[in-house]
ChimeraX commands (.cxc) that place a marker at each C-alpha (Angstrom):
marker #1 position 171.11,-76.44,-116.71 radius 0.5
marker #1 position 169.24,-74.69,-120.01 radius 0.5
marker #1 position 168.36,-78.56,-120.90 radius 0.5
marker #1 position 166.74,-78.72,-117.42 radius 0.5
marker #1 position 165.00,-75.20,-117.67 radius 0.5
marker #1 position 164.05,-76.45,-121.25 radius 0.5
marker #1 position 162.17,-79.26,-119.36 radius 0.5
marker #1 position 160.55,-77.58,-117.15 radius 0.5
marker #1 position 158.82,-75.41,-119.46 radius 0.5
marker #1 position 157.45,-78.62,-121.37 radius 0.5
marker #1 position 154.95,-79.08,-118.28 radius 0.5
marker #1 position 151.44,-77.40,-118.71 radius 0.5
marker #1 position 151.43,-76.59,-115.00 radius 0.5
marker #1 position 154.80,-75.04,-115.37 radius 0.5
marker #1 position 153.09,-72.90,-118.61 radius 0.5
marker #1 position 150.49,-71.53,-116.85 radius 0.5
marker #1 position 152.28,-70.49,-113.86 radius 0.5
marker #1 position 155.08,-68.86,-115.86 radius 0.5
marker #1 position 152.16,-66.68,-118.10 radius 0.5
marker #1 position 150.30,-65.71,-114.92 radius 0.5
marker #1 position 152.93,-64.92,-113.06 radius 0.5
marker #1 position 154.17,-62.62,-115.65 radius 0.5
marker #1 position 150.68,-60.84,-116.07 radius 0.5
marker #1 position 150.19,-60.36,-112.08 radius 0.5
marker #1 position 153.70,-59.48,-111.35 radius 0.5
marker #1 position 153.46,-56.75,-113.94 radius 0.5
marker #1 position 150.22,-55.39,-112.63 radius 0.5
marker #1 position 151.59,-55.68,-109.04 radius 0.5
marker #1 position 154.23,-53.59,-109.70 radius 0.5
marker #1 position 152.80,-50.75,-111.65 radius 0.5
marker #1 position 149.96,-50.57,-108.74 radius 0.5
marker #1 position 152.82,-51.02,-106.12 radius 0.5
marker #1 position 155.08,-46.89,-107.50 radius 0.5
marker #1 position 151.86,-44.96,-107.10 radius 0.5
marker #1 position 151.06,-46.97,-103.50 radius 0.5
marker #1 position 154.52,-46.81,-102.26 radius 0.5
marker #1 position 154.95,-43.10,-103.21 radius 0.5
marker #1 position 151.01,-42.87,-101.27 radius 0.5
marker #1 position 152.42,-44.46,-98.10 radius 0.5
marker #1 position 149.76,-47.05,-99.06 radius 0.5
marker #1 position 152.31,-49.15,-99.08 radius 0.5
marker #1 position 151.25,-51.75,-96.12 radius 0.5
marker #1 position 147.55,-52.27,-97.81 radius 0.5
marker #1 position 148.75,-55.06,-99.44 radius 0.5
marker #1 position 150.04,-57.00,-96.39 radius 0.5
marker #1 position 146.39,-55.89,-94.94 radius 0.5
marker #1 position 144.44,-57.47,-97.43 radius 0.5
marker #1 position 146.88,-60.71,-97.93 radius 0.5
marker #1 position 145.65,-60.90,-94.23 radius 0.5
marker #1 position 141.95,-60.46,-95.26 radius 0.5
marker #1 position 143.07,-63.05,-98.21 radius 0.5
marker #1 position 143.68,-65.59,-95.34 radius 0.5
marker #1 position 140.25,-65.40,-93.57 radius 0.5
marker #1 position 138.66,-65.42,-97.31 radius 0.5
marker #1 position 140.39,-68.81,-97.98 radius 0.5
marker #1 position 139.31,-70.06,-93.88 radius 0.5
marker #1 position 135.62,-69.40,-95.37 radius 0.5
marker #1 position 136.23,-71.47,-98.15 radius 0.5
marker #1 position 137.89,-73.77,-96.50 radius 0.5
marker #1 position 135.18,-74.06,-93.83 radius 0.5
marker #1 position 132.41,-74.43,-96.47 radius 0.5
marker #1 position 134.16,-76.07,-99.07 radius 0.5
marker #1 position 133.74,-73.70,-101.78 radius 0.5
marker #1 position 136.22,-72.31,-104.45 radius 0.5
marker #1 position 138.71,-70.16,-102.94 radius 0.5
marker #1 position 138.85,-67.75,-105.53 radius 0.5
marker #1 position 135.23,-66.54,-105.96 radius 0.5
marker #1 position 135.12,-66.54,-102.07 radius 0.5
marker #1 position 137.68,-64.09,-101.58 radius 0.5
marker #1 position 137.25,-61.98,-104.62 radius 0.5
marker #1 position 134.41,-60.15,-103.33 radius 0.5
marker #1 position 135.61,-60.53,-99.66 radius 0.5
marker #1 position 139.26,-58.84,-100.67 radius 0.5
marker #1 position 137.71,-56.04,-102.40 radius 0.5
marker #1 position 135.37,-55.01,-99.41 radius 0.5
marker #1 position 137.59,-54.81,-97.13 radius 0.5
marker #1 position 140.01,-52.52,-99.73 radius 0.5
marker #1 position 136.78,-50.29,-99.46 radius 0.5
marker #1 position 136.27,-50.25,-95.89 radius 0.5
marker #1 position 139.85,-49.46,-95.37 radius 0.5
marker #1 position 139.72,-46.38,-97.94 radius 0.5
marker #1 position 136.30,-45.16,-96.49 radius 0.5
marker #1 position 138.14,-45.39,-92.98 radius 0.5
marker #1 position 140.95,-43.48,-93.63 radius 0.5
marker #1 position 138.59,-40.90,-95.56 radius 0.5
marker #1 position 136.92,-40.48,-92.05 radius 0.5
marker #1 position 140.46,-39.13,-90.02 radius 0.5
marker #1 position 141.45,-42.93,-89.40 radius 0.5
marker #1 position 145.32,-42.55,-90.03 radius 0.5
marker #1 position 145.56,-44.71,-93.08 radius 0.5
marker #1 position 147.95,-47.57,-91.53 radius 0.5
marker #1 position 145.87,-47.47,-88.79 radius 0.5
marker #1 position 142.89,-49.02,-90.76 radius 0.5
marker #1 position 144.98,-51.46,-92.25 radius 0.5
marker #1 position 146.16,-52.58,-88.97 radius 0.5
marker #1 position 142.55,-52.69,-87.61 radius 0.5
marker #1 position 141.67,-54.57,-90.44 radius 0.5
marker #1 position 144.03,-56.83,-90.97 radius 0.5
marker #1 position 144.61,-58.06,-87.43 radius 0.5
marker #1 position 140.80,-58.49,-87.44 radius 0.5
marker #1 position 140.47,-60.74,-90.70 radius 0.5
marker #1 position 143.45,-62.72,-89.08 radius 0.5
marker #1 position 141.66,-63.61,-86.18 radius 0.5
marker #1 position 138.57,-64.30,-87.55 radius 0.5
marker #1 position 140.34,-66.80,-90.08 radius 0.5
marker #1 position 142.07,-68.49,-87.08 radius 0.5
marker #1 position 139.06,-68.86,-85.63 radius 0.5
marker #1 position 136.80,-70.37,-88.35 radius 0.5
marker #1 position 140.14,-72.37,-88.79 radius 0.5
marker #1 position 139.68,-73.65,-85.58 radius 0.5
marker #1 position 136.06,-74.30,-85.80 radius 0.5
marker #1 position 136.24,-76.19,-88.37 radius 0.5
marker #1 position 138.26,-79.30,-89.95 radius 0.5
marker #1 position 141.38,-77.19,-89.61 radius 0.5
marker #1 position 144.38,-76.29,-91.63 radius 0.5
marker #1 position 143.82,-78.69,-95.00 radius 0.5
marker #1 position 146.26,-78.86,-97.58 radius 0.5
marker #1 position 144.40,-76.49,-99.98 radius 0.5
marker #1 position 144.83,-73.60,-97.65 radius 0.5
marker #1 position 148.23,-74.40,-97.12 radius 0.5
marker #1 position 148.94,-73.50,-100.60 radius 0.5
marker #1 position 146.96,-70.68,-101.00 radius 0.5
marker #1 position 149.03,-69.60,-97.69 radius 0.5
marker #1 position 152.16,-70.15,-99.16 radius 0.5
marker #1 position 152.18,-70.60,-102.96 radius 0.5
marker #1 position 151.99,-73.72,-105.07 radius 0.5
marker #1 position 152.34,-73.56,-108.90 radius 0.5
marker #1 position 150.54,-77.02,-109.28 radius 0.5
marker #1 position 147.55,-75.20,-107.92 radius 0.5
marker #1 position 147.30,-72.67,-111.12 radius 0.5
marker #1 position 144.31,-74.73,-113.37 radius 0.5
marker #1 position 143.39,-73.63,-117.12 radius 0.5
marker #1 position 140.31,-71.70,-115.59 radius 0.5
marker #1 position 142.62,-70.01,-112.92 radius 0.5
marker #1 position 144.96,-68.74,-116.02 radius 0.5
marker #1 position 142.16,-67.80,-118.15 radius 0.5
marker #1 position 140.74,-65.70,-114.93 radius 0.5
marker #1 position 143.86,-64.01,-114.56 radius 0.5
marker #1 position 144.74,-63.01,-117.87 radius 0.5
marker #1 position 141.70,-61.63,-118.36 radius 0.5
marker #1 position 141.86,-59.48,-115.08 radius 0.5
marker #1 position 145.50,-58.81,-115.56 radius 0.5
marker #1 position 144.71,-57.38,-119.25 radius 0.5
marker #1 position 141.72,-55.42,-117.75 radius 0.5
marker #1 position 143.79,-53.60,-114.95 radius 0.5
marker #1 position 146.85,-53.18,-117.15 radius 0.5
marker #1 position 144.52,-51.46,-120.10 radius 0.5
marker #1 position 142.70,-49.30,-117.08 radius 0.5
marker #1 position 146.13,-48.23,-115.83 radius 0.5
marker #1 position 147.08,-47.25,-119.07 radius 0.5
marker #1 position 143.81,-44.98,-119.35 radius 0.5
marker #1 position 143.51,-43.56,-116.15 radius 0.5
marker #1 position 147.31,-42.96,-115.76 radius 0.5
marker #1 position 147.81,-39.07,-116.26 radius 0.5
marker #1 position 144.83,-39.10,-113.19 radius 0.5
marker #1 position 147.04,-41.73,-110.98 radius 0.5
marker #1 position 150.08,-39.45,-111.34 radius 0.5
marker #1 position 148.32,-36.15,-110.51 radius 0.5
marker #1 position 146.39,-38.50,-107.64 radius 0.5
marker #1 position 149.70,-39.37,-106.61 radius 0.5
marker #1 position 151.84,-36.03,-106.22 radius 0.5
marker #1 position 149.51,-33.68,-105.13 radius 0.5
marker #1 position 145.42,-34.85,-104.02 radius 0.5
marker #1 position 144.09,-31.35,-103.77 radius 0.5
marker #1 position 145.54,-30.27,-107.19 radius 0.5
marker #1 position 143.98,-33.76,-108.83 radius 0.5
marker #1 position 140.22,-32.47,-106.92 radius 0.5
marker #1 position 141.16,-28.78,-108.07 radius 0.5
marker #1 position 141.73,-30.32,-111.73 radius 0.5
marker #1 position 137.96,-31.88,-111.76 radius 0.5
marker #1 position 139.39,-35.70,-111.14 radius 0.5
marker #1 position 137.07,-37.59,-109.45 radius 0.5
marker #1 position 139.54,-38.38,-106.41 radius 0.5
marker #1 position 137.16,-40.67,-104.77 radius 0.5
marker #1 position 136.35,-42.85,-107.61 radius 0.5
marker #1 position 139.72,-42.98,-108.38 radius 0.5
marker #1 position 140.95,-44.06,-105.29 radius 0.5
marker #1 position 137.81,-46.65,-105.20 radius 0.5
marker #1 position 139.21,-47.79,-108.63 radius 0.5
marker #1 position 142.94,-48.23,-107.60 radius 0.5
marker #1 position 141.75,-50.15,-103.99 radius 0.5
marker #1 position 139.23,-52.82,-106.68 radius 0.5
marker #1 position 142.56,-53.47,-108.98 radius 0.5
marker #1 position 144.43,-53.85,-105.85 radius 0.5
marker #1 position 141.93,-56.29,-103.95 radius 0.5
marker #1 position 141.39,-58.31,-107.80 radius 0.5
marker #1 position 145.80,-58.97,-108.18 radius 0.5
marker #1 position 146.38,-59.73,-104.33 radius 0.5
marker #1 position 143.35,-62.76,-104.68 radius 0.5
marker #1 position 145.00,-63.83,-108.40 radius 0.5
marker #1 position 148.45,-63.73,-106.41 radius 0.5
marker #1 position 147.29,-66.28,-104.26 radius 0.5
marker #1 position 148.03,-69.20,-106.29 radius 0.5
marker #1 position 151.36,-68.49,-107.10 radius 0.5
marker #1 position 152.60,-66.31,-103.95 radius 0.5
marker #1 position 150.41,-67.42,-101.32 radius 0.5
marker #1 position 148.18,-64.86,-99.42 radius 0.5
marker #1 position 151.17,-64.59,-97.02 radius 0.5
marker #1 position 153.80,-63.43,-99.25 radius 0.5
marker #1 position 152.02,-61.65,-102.21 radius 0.5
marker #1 position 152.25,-57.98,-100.76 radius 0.5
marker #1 position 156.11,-58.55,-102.04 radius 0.5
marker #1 position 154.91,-58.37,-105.57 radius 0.5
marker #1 position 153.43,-54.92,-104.72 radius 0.5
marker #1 position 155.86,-53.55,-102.29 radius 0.5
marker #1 position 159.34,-54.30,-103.30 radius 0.5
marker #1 position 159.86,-53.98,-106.74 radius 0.5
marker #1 position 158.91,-50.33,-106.09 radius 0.5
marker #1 position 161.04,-49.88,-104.08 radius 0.5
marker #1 position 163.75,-50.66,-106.04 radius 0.5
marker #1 position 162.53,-48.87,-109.07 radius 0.5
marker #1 position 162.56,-46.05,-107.25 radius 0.5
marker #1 position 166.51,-46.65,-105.92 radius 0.5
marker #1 position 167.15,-46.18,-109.85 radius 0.5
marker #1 position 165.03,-43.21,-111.40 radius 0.5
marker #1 position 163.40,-40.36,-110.44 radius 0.5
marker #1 position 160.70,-40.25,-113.10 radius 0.5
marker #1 position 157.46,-41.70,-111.85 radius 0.5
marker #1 position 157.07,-43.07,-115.55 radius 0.5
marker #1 position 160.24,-44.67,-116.02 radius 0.5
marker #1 position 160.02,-46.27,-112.34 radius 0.5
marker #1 position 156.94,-47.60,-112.73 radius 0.5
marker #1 position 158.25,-49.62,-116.46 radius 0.5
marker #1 position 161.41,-50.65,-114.59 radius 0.5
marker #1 position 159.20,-51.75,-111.10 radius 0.5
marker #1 position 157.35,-54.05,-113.88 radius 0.5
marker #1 position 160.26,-55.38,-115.57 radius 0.5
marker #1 position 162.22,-56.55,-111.87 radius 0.5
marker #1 position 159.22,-57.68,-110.94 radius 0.5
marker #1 position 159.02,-60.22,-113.98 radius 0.5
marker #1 position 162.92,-60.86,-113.92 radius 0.5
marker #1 position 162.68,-62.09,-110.41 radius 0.5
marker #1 position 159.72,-64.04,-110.70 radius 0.5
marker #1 position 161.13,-66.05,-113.55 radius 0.5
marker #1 position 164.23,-65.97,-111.78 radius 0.5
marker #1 position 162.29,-67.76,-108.33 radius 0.5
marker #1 position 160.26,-70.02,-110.50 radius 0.5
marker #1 position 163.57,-71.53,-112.20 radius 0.5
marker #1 position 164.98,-71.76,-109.15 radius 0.5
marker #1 position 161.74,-73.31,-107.18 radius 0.5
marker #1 position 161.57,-75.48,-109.94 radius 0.5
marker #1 position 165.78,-77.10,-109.99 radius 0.5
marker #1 position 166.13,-76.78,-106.68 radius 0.5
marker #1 position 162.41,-78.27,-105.18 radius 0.5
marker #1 position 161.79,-74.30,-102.94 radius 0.5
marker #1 position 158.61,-73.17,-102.75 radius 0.5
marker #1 position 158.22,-70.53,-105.17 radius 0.5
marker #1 position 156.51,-68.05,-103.55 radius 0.5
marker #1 position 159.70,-67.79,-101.02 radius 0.5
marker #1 position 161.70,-67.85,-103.84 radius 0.5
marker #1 position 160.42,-64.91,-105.99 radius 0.5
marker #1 position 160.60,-63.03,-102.35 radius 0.5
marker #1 position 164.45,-63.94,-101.82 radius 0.5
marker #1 position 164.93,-62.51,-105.39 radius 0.5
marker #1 position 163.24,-59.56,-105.10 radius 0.5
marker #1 position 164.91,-58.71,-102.06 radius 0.5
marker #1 position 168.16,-59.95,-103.74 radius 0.5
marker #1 position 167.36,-57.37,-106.48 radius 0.5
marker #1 position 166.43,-54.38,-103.64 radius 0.5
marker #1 position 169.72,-55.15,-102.00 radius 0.5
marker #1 position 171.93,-54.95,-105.23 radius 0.5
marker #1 position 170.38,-52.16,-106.27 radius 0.5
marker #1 position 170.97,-49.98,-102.79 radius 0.5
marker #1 position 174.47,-51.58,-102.72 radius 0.5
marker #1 position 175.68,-49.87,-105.97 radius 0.5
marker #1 position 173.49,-46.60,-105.69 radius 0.5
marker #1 position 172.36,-46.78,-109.01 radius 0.5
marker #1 position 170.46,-43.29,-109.97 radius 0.5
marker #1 position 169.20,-42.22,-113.34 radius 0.5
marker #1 position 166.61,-39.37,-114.31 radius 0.5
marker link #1:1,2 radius 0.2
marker link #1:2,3 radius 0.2
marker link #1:3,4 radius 0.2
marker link #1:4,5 radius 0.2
marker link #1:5,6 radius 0.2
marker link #1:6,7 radius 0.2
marker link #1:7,8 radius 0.2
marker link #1:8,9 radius 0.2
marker link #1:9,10 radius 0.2
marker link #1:10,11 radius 0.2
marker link #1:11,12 radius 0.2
marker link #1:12,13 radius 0.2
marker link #1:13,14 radius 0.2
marker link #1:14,15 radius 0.2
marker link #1:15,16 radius 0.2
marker link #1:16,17 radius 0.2
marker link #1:17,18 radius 0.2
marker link #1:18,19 radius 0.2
marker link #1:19,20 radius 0.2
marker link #1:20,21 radius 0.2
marker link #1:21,22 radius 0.2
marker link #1:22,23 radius 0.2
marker link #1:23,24 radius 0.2
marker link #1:24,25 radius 0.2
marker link #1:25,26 radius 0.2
marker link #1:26,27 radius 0.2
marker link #1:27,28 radius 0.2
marker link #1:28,29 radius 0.2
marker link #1:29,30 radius 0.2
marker link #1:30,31 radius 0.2
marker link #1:31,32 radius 0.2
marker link #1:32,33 radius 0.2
marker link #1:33,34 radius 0.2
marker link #1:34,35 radius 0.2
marker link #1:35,36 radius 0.2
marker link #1:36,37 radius 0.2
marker link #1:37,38 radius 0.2
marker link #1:38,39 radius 0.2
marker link #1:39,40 radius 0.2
marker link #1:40,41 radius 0.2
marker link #1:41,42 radius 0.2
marker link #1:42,43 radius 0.2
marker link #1:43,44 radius 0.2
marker link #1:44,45 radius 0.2
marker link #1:45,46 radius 0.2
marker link #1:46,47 radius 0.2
marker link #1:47,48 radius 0.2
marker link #1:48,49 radius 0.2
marker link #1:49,50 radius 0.2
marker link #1:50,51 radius 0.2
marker link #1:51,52 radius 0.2
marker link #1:52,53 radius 0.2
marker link #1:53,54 radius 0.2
marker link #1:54,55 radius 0.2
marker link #1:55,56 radius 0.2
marker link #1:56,57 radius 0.2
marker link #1:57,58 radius 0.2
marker link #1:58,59 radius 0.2
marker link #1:59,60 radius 0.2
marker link #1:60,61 radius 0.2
marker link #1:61,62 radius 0.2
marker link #1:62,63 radius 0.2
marker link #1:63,64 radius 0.2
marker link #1:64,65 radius 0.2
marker link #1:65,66 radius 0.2
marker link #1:66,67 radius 0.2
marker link #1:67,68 radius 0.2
marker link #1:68,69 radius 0.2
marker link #1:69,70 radius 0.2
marker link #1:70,71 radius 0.2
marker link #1:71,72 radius 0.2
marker link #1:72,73 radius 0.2
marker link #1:73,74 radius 0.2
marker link #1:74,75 radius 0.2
marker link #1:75,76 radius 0.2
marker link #1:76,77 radius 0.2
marker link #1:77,78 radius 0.2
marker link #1:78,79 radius 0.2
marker link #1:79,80 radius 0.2
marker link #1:80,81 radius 0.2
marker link #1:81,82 radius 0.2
marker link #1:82,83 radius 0.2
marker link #1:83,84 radius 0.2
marker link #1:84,85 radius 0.2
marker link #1:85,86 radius 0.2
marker link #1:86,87 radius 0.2
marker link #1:87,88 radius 0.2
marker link #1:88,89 radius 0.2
marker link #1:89,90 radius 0.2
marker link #1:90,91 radius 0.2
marker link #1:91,92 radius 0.2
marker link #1:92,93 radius 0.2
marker link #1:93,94 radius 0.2
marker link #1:94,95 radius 0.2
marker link #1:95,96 radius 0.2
marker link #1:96,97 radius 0.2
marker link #1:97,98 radius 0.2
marker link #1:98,99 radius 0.2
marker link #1:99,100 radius 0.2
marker link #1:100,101 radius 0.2
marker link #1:101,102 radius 0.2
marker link #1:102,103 radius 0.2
marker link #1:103,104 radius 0.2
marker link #1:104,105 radius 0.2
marker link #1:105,106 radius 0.2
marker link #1:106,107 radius 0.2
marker link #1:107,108 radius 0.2
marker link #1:108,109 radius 0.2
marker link #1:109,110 radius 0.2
marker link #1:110,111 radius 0.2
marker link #1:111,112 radius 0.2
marker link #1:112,113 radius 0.2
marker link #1:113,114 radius 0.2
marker link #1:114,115 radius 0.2
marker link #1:115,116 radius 0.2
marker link #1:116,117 radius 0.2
marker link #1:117,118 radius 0.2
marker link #1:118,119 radius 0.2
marker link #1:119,120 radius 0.2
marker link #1:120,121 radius 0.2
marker link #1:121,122 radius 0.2
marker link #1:122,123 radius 0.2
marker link #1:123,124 radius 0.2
marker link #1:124,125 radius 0.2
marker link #1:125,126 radius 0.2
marker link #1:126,127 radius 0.2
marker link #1:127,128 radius 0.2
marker link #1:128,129 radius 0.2
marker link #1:129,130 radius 0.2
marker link #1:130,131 radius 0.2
marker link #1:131,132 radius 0.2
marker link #1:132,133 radius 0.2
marker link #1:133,134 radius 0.2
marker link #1:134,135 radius 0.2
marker link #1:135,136 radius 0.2
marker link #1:136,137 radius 0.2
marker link #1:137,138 radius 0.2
marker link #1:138,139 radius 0.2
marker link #1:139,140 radius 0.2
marker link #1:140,141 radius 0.2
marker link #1:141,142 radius 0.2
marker link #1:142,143 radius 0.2
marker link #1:143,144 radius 0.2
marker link #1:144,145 radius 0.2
marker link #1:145,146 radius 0.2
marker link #1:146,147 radius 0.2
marker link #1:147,148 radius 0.2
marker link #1:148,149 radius 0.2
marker link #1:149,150 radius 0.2
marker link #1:150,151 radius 0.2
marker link #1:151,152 radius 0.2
marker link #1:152,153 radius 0.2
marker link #1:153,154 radius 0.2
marker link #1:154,155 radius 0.2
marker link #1:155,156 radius 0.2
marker link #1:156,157 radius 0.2
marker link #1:157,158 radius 0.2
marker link #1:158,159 radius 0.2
marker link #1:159,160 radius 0.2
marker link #1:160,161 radius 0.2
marker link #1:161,162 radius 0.2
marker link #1:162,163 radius 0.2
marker link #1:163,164 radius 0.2
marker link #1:164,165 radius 0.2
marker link #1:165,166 radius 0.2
marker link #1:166,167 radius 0.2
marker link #1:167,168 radius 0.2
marker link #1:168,169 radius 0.2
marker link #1:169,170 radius 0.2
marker link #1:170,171 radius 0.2
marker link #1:171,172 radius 0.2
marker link #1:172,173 radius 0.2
marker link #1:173,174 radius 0.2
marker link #1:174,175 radius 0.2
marker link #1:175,176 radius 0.2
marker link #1:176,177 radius 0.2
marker link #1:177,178 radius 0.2
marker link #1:178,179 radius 0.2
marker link #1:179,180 radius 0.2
marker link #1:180,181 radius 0.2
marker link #1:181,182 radius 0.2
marker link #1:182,183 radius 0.2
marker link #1:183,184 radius 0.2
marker link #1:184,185 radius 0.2
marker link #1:185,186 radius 0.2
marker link #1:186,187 radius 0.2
marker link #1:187,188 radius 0.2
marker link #1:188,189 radius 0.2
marker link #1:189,190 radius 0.2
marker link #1:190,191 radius 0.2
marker link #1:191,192 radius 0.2
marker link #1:192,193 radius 0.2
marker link #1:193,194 radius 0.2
marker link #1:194,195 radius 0.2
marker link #1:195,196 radius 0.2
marker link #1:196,197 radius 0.2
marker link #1:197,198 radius 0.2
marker link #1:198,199 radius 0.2
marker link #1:199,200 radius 0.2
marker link #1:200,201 radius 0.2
marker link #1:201,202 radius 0.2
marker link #1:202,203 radius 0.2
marker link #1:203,204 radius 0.2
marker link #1:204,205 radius 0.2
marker link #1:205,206 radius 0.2
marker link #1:206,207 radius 0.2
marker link #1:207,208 radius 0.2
marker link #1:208,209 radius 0.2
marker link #1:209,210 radius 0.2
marker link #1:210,211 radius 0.2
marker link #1:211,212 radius 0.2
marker link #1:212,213 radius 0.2
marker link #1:213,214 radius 0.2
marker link #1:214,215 radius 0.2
marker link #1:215,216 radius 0.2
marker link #1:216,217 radius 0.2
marker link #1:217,218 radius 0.2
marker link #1:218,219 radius 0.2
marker link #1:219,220 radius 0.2
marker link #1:220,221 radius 0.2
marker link #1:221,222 radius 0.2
marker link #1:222,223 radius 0.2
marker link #1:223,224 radius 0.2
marker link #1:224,225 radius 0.2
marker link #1:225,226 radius 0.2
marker link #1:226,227 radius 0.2
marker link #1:227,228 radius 0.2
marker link #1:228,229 radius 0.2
marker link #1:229,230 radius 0.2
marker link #1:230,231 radius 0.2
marker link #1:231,232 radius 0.2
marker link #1:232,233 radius 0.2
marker link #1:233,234 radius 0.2
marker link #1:234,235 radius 0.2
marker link #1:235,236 radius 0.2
marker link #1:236,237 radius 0.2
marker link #1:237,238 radius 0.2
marker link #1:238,239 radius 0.2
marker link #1:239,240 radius 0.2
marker link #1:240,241 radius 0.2
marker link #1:241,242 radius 0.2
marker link #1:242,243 radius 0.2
marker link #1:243,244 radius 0.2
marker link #1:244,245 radius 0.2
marker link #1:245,246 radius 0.2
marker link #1:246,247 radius 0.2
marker link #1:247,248 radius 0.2
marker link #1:248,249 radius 0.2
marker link #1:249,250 radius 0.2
marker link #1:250,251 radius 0.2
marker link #1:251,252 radius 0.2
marker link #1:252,253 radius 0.2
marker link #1:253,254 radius 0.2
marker link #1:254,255 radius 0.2
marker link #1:255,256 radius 0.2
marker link #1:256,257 radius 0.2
marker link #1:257,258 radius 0.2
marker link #1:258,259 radius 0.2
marker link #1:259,260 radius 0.2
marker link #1:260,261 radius 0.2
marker link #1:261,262 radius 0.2
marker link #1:262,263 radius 0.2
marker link #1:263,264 radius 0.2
marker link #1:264,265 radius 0.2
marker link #1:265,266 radius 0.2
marker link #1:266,267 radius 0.2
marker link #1:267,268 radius 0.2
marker link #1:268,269 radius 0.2
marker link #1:269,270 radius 0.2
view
């Protein structure tokens, strides 16, 4: 077994999939306490969805996924914070967005060539997919968001809490929330590769959720969010890797593995 891990490791594809997936797993999870605690929760399902239509575009035109649905994933995070700004019940926009983009992919889908194998993996995950530009992209994103986070996180935590005490306390709640929705939109399109558009809210979602199972402390959840997050990924990659599973399923199974442990023994610290 650690001869065979050993092995894999020795693969460039298997290199760059192991330091990106590190990098967005991290930044998924940090961005996932103060969304969870939000009941922003489902945005990243929404946009995965938005993801999907992004990648039918590229499909249909045969351009590169990636700078397709960058700006196209990061729009629609705006449109669904201006709509909920406007007295549209947050999940509500989600839902109206989401459902839309999914359509709209299906159709363009269905319009054109159909479902190719490309798509397929930016569906579902596929580490072979991860090129030197795509790691080079996403470290320099993930090192970006992680060193913004870092800044702007006394103003996340007060955003987080209490809104009307971060306005009251001259935070700019608006650019804030504009900010958090653009890091959101940049890890679910860098997810892609390695998660699939389908399955890369996980990253975001659960690991938060079982942070949260452990410590109160919005600090100490969001460091222990980031290091599940990484333990499971490495954990699904090994495994995708030995026992030929698609590693985006894998990380999920993990995760939730690690969720139901973790509610199981009732693990609680300050």
């Amino acid at each position: 077994m650690i001869y065979e891990i050993i092995d894999m490791f020795s693969y460039g594809f298997m290199q760059r999939a192991l330091i990106a997936g590190i990098l967005i797993s991290i930044c998924a999870a940090i961005l996932g306490v103060p969304l969870v605690l939000r009941r922003y929760a489902m945005i990243g399902d929404g946009l995965s969805h938005v993801g999907f239509a992004s990648l039918a575009v590229s499909a249909a035109t045969n351009s590169a996924p990636m700078l397709v649905s960058m700006p196209i994933v990061i729009f629609s995070a705006f449109i669904v914070l201006n709509l909920s700004q406007k007295k549209i019940h947050s999940d509500a926009a989600i839902a109206l967005i989401s459902t839309t983009a999914l359509a709209l992919g299906v159709m363009i889908l269905s319009l054109s060539d159909g479902m190719n194998t490309d798509v397929n993996n930016f569906l579902f995950g596929s580490i072979l997919g991860i090129s030197a530009v795509d790691l080079s992209i996403s470290v320099v994103f993930c090192l970006i968001i992680i060193s913004l986070y870092i800044l702007l996180y006394q103003r996340i935590f007060a955003l987080t809490f209490d809104e009307n005490f971060a306005k009251v306390s001259g935070i700019n709640v608006k650019a804030l929330n504009l900010a958090l929705a653009l890091m959101m939109a940049v890890i679910i399109v860098l997810g892609m590769r390695i998660m699939g558009a389908l399955l890369i809210s996980n990253l975001i979602v659960i690991p938060a959720l079982t942070a949260m199972r452990v410590f109160s402390s919005f600090f100490k959840a969001v460091i222990y969010a980031a290091f599940i997050s990484v333990i499971c990924f490495i954990l699904g990659l090994i495994t995708s890797y030995i026992l030929d599973t698609p590693t985006g399923a894998s990380i999920v199974l993990f995760n939730v593995l690690a969720l139901a442990l973790h509610v199981l023994f009732k693990y609680k610290f300050l």
